[in-house]
ROKE-707296 format. One record per residue (C-alpha): residue in three letters; residue number from 0; x, y, z. Coordinates in Angstrom, 2 decimals, decimal comma. Layout:
ala/NUM/X/Y/Z
...
REM end
This chain:
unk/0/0,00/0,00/0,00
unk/1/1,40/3,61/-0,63
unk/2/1,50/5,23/2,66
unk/3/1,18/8,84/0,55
unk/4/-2,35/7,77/-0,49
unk/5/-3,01/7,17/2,87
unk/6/-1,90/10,89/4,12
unk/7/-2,59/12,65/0,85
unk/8/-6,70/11,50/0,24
unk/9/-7,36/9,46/3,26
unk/10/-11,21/10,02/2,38
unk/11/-11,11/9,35/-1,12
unk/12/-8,83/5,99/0,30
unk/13/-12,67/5,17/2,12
unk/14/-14,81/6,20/-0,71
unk/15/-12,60/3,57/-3,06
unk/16/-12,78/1,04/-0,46
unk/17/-16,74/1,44/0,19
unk/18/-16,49/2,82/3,74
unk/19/-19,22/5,30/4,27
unk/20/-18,65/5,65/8,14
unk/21/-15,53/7,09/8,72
unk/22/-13,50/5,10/11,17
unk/23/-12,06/6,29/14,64
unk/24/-8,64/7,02/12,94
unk/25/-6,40/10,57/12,53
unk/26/-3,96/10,84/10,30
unk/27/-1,73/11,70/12,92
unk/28/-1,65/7,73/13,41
unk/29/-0,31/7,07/9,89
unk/30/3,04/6,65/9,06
unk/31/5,99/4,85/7,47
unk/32/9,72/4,53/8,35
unk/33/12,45/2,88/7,00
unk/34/16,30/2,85/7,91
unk/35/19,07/1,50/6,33
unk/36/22,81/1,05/7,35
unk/37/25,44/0,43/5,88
unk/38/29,19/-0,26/7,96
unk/39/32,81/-0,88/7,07
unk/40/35,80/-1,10/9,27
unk/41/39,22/-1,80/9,74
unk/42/41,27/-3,20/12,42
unk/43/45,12/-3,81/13,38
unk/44/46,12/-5,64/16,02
unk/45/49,77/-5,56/17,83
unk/46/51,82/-6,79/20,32
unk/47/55,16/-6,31/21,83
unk/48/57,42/-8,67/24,31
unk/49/59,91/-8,25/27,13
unk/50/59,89/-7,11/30,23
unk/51/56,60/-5,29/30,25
unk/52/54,42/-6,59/27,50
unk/53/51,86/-4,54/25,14
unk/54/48,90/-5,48/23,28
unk/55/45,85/-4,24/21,73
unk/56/44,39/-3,35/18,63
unk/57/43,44/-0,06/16,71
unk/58/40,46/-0,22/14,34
unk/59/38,12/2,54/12,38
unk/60/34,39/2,01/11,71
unk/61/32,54/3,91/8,91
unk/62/28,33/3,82/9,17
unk/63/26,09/5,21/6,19
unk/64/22,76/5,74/7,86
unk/65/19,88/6,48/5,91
unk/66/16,02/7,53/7,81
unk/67/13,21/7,78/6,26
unk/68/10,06/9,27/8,09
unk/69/7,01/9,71/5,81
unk/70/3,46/10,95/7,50
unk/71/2,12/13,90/9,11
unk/72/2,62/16,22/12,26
unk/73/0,25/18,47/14,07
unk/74/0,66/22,12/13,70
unk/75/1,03/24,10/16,55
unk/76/0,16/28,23/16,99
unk/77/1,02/30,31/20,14
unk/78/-1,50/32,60/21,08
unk/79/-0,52/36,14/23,06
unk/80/-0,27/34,85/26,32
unk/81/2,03/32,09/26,08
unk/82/-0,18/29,13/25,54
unk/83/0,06/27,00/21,90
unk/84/-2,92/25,57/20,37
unk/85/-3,04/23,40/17,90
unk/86/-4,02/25,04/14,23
unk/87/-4,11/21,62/11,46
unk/88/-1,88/18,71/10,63
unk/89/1,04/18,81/8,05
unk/90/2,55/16,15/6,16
unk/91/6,50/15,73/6,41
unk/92/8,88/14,03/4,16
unk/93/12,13/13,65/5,96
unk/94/15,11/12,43/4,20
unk/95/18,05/12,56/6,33
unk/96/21,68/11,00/5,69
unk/97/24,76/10,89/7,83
unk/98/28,02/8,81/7,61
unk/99/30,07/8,07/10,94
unk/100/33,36/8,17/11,60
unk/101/34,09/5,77/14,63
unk/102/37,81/5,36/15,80
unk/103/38,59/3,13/18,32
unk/104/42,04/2,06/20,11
unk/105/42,44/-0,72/22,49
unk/106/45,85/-1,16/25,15
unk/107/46,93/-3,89/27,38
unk/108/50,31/-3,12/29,51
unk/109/51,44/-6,35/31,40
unk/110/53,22/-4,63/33,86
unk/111/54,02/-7,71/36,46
unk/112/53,12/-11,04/36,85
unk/113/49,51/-10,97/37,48
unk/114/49,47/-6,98/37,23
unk/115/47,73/-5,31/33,69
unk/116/46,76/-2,06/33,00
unk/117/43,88/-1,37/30,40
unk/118/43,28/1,53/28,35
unk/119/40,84/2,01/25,61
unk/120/39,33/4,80/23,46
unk/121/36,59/5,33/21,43
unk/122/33,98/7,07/19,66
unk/123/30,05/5,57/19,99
unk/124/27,38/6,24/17,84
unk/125/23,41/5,31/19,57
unk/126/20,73/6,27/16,92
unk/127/17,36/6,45/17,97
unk/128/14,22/3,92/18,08
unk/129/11,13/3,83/15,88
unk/130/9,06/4,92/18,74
unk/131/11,18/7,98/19,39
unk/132/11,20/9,34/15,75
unk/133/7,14/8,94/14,85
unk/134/5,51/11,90/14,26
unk/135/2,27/10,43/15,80
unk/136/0,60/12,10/18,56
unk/137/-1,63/9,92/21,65
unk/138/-3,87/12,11/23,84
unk/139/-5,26/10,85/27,16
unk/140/-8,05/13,36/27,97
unk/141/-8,82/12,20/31,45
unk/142/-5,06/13,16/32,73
unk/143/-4,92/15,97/30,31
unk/144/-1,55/14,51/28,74
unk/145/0,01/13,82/25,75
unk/146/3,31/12,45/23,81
unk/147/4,61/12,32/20,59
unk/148/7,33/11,23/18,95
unk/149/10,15/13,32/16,75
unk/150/11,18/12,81/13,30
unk/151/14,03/15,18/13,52
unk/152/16,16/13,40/16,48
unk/153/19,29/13,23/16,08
unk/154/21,58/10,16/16,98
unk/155/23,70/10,03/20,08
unk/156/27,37/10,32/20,10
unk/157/30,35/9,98/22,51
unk/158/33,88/10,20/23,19
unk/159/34,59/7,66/26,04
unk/160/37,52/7,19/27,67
unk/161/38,50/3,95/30,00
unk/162/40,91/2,54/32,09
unk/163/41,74/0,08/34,22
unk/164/44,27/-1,40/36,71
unk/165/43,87/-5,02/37,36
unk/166/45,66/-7,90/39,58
unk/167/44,96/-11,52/39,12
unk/168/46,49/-13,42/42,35
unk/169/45,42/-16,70/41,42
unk/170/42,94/-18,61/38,48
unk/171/39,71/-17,72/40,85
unk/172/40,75/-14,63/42,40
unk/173/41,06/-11,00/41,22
unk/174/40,77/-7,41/42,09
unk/175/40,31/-4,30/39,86
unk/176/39,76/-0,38/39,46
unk/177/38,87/1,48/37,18
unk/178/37,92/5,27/35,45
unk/179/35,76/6,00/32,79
unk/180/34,73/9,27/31,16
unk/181/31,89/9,74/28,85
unk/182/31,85/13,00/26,28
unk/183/27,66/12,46/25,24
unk/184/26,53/15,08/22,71
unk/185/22,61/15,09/21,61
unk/186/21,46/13,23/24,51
unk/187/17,90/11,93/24,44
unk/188/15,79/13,34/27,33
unk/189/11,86/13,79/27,33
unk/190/10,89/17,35/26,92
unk/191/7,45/18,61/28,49
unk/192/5,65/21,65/27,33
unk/193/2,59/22,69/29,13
unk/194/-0,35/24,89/27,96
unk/195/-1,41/23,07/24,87
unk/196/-5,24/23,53/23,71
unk/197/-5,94/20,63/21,45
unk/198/-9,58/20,00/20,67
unk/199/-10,47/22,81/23,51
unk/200/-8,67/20,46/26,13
unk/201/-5,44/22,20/27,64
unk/202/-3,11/19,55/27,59
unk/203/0,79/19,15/28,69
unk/204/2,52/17,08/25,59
unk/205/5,87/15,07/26,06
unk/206/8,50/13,95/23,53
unk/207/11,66/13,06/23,06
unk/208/14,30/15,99/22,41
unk/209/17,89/16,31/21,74
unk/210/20,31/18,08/24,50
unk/211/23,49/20,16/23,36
unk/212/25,68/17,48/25,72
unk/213/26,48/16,15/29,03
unk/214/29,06/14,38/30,92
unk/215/29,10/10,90/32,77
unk/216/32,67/10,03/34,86
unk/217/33,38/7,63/37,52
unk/218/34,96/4,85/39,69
unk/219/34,58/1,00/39,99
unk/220/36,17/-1,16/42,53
unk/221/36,08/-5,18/42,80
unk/222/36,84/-8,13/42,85
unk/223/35,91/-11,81/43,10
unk/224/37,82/-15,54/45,31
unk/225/37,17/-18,25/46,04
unk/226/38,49/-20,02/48,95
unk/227/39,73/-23,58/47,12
unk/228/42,00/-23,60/49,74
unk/229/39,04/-24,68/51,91
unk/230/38,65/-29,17/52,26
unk/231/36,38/-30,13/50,48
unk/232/33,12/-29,85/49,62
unk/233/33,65/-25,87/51,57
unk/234/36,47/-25,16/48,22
unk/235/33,56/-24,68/46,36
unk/236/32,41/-21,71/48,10
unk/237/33,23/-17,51/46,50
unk/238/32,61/-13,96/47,00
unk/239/32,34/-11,17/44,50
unk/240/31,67/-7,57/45,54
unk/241/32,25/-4,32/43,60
unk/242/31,19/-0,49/43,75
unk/243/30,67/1,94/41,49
unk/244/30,81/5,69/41,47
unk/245/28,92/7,85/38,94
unk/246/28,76/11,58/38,41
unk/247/26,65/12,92/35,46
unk/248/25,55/16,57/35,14
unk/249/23,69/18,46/32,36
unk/250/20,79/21,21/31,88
unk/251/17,61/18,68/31,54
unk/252/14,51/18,98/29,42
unk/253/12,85/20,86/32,22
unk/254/13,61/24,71/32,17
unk/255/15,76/25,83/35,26
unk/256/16,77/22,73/36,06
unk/257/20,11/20,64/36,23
unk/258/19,57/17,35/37,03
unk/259/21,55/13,43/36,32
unk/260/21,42/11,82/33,15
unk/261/18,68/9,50/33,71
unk/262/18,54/6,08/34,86
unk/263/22,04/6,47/36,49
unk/264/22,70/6,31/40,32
unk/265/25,20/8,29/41,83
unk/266/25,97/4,79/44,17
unk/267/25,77/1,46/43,75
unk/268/27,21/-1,71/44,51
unk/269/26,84/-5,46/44,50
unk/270/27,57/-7,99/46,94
unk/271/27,59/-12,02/45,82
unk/272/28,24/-15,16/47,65
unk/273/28,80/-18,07/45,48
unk/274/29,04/-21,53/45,22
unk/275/30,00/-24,32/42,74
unk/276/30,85/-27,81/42,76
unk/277/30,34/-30,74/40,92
unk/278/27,94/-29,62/38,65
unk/279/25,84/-27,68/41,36
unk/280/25,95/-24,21/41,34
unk/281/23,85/-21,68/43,77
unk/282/24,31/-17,78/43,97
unk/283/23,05/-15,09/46,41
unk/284/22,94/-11,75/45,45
unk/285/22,38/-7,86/47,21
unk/286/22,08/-5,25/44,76
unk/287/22,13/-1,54/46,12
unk/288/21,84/1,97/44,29
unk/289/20,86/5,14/45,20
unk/290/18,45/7,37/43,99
unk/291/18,11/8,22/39,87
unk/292/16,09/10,34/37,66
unk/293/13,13/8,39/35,93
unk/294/11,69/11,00/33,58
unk/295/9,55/14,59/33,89
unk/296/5,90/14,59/35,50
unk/297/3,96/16,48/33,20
unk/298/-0,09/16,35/32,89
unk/299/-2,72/19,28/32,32
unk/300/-2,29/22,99/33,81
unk/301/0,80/21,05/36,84
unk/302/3,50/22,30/36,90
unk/303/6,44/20,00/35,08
unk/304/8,74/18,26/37,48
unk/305/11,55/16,04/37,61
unk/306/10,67/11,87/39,16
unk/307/12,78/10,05/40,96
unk/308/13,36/6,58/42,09
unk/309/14,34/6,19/45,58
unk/310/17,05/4,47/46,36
unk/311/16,34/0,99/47,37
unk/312/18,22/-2,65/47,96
unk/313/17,31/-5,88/46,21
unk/314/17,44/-9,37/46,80
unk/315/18,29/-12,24/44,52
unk/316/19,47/-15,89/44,50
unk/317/19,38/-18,42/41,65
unk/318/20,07/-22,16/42,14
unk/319/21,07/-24,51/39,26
unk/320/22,14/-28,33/38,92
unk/321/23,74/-30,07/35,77
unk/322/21,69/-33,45/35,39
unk/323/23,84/-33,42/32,22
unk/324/25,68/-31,86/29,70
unk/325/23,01/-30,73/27,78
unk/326/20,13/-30,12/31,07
unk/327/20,16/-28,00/33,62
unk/328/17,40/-27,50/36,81
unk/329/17,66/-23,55/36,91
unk/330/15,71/-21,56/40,55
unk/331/15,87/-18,61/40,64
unk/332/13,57/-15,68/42,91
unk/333/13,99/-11,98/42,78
unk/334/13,48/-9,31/44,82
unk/335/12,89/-11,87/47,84
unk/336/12,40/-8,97/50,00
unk/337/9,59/-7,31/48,11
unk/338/11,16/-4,56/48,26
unk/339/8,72/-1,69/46,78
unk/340/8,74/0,92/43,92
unk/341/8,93/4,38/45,67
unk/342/8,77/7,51/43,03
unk/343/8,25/10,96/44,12
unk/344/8,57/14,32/42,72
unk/345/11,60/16,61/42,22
unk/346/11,94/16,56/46,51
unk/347/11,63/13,36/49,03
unk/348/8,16/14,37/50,15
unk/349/6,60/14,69/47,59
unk/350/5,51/11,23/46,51
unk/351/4,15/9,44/43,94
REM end
């Protein structure tokens, strides 16, 4: 089917098709997309020997993206006093084309027996999803909210930076730390804008929007035994813990406000006891992070906030058992504690 018939003479599309009563559907809902890729690359590997060793590889990616968003978009108008209304629907036809340049470089140093430093380098490309690029538009009336998509997102990109420092005592027992610094420009956030009459209902629409950039750097700590120096059956017993420091920082969709990149806690860490033997294997797990930005609040004539996550602890333990090579009896429970869902708005007491 051509999608432009679709936009172009939707009622002449029912007429031809013998549909008198004109069905519950807006154009807004009708669209096509298409992307296509296409990705090259080159890589060199090399490697020294003596006293300290050095290995890695250097490679370059190239990636010909092509989008394709054909459909329409509602038209917006802003009256005197600040509010927008919407005035019709247009149809777009966006063609857009990019090639990427992705270096990357990868660096082991053996500096001792058992001691390696890592460094690596590299640029990222994250495009966006289907549902973030269509130009449809879904009211809910009843909370006086909306949310569209955007044809004209652009893709994420970084500069990241890594390293690591890592000592390996024994086959089942290590210890690590590391840095890592994240360069992110066009970063996907949810914009809100309030004040929107559609259909004489004031509404406050959400969708996806590119920021200029932001920043994500940190620390990670860890390391994992196990105590085969134990009699048996107790050799088959471990431990694996690590902790992780994040700071991100940029302006957010919200006007005024800084806030996290989203879905990243400031603190976290992980705590395991393990155990494996003779085809048995059992785990135990407590996971810990501290609060992180969800998203923006944003419905009828409220005001537009940030949401939160609380922080919160969880719970997990899996058991399995090898009744042969090719079977395995898997438990597993999560969250064993229950532990709830707490969201609240921009400060602690305001809950959700």
């Amino acid at each position: 089917m051509d999608i432009g018939q679709l936009r172009d003479r939707f009622d002449g599309m029912l007429t031809d098709l013998g549909i008198t009563g004109r069905p519950a559907v807006t154009p807004l809902g009708i669209y096509d997309m298409s992307e296509e890729t296409g990705a090259g690359y080159i890589m060199g590997e090399f490697r020294t020997e003596g006293a300290i060793t050095l290995d890695g590889n250097v490679g370059l990616r190239l990636v010909q993206t092509n989008l394709n968003v054909n459909g329409n978009q509602p038209v917006y108008t802003q009256n005197p006093g600040g509010a927008f209304v919407q005035t019709g629907i247009a149809p777009i036809n966006l063609d857009n084309e990019y090639l990427s340049v992705l270096p990357s470089a990868n660096v082991r140093i053996g500096l001792a027996d058992g001691l390696q430093l890592r460094l690596a380098a590299a640029k990222t490309l994250t495009r966006p999803d289907f549902s973030q690029l269509a130009p449809s538009l879904t009211l809910v009336p009843g909370q006086q909210a909306g949310s569209s998509g955007n044809p004209g997102l652009r893709p994420l990109r970084a500069d990241q930076l890594d390293a690591s420092l890592e000592y390996y005592a024994s086959p089942t027992t290590n210890v690590y730390v590391a840095g890592f610094y994240r360069k992110v420009k066009d970063f996907i956030l949810t914009q809100a804008t309030p004040n929107v009459e559609i259909g004489g209902i004031i509404y406050t629409l959400t969708r996806p929007t590119n920021l200029e950039q932001g920043t994500i750097k940190g620390l990670e700590a860890g390391g994992q035994t196990f105590f085969d120096f134990l009699p048996a059956p107790f050799d088959g017993f471990g431990v694996q813990a690590n902790y992780t420091f994040v700071d991100s920082d940029t302006p957010s969709a919200i006007a005024g406000y800084r806030t996290p990149l989203p879905q990243l806690s400031k603190h976290s860490f992980n705590v395991v006891g393990l155990y494996e033997k003779g085809g048995f294997s059992a785990r135990i797990a407590y996971n810990h992070r501290s609060k992180f930005l969800t998203g923006v609040f944003a419905a009828g004539t409220f005001p537009v906030m940030p949401t939160y996550r609380k922080g919160y602890g969880w719970l997990d333990a899996s058991i399995n058992y090898d009744l042969t090579d090719q079977i395995t009896l898997t438990l597993e429970g999560s969250n064993l504690q229950r532990t709830p869902e707490e969201i609240y708005y921009d400060v602690g007491t305001r809950a959700g």
